[in-house]
C-alpha positions in Angstrom: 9.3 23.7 -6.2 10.8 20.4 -5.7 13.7 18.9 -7.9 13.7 14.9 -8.7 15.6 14.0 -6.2 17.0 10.7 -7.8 19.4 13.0 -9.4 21.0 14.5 -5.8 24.3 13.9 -4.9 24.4 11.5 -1.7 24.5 13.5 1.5 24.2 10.3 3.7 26.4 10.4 6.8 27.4 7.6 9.3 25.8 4.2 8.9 24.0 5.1 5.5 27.3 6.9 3.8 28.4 5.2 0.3 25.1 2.9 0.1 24.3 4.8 -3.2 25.3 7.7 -4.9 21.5 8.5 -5.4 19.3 10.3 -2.6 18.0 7.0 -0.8 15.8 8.1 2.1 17.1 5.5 4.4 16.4 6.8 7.8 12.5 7.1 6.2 12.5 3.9 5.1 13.6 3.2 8.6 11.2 5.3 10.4 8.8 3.2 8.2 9.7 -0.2 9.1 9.4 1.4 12.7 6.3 2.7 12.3 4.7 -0.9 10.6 6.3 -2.7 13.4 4.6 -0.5 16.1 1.4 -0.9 14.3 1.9 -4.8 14.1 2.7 -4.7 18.3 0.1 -2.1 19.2 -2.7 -4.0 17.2 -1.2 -7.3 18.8 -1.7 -5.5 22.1 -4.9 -4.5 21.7 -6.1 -8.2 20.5 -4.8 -9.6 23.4 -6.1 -7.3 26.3 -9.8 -7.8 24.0 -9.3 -11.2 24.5 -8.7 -11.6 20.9 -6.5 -15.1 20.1 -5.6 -15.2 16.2 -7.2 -18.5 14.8 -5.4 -21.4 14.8 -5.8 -21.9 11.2 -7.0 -19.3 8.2 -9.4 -20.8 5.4 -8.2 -21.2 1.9 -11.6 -18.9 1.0 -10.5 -16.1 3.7 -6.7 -16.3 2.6 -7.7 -15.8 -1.2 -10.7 -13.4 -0.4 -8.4 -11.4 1.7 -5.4 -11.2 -1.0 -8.2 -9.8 -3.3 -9.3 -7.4 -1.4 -5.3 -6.7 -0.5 -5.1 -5.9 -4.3 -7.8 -4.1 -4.6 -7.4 -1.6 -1.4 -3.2 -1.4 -2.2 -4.4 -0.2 -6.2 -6.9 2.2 -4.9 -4.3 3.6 -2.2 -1.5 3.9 -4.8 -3.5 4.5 -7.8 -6.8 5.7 -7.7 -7.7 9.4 -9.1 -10.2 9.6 -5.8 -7.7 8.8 -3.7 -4.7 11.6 -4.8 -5.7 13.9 -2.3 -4.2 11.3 0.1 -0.7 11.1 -1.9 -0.2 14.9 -2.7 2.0 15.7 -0.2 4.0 13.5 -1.2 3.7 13.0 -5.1 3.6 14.7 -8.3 1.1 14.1 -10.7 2.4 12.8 -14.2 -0.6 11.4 -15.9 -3.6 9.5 -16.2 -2.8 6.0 -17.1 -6.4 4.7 -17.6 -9.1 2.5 -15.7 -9.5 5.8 -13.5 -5.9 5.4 -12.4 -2.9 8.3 -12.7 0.7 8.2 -12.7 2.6 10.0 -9.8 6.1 10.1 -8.6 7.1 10.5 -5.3 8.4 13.7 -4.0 10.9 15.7 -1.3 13.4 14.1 0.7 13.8 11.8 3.6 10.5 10.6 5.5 8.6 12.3 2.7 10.5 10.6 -0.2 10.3 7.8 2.1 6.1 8.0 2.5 5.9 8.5 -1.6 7.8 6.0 -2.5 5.4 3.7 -0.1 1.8 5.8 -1.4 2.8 4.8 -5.2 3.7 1.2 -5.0 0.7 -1.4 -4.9 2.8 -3.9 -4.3 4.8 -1.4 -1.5 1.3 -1.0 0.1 0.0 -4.8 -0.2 2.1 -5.6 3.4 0.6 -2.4 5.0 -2.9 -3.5 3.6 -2.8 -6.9 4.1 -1.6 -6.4 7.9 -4.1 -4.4 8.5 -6.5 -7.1 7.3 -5.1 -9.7 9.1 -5.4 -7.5 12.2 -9.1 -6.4 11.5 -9.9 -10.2 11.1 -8.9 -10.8 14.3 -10.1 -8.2 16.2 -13.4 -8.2 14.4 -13.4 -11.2 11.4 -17.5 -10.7 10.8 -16.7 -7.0 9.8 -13.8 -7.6 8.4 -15.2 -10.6 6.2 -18.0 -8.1 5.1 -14.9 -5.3 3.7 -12.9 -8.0 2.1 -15.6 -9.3 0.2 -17.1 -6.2 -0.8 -13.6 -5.2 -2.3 -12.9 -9.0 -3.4 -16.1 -8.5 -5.5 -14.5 -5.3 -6.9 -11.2 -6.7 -7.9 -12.8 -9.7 -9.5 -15.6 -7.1 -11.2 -12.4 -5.1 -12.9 -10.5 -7.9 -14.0 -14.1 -9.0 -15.9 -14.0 -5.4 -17.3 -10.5 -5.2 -18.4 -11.4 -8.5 -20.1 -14.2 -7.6 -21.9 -12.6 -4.3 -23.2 -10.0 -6.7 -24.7 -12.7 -8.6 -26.1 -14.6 -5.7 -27.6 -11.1 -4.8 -29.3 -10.9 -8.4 -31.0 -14.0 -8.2 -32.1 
């Protein structure tokens, strides 16, 4: 069974020794930023040998259509009962915290602390997410336009929800 391991005494060596006397999984977080920054270049890649240029400019509709569906896909990563299957490895349940959404704290140590930390932060995930749109909008923006609405729709159908349960408490 794993231990929190906010509460381990610092075993960093080299570079990373006396950042902070908590267990920060720094080389993870590297291995991360790697990882994001191979995706970014591979997908860059790819675009380009398809022929694939990025448009010279983005619509105001696409940019704001494509940060809702960023929220919505980053929540339903991080947050989403469905989805926990996805983050146990590296989470442990805490509790439900409504609107089908649970509470989890990340896990282990190194990459694995590293990869929870990441799976239960929306905003964490919102880069990842909102790369990955960018990319798909390049590579295939009729398809991706189709996606992003659909989850658009849904992030502006929950925050109607949320507001009419406040309004049905008022009342």
């Amino acid at each position: 069974m794993d231990v929190p391991t906010n509460l381990d005494p610092p075993t960093a060596r080299g570079p990373f020794s006396g950042y902070s006397i908590e267990h920060r999984p720094l080389a993870g977080y590297a291995i991360l930023t790697a990882a994001f920054g191979a995706g970014v270049a591979g997908t860059s890649a790819v675009a380009r040998a398809a022929g694939r240029e990025p448009p010279e400019r983005v619509r105001a509709g696409d940019v704001v259509m494509l940060g809702l569906a960023t929220h919505k896909l980053s929540r339903l990563i991080a947050k989403d009962r469905v989805t926990s299957f996805m983050r146990a490895p590296f989470t442990r349940y805490q509790e439900a915290s409504g609107q089908g959404e649970v509470e989890e704290e990340p896990r282990g140590r190194g990459l694995r602390l590293a990869v929870g930390e990441l799976l239960v932060c929306p905003y964490c995930l919102g880069q990842w997410v909102s790369a990955s749109l960018a990319a798909s909008f390049v590579l295939a923006p009729r398809a991706t336009r189709l996606v992003a609405a659909s989850y658009s729709a849904q992030t502006i159908a929950d925050f109607l929800q949320l507001a009419y349960l406040a309004g049905e408490k008022r009342a």
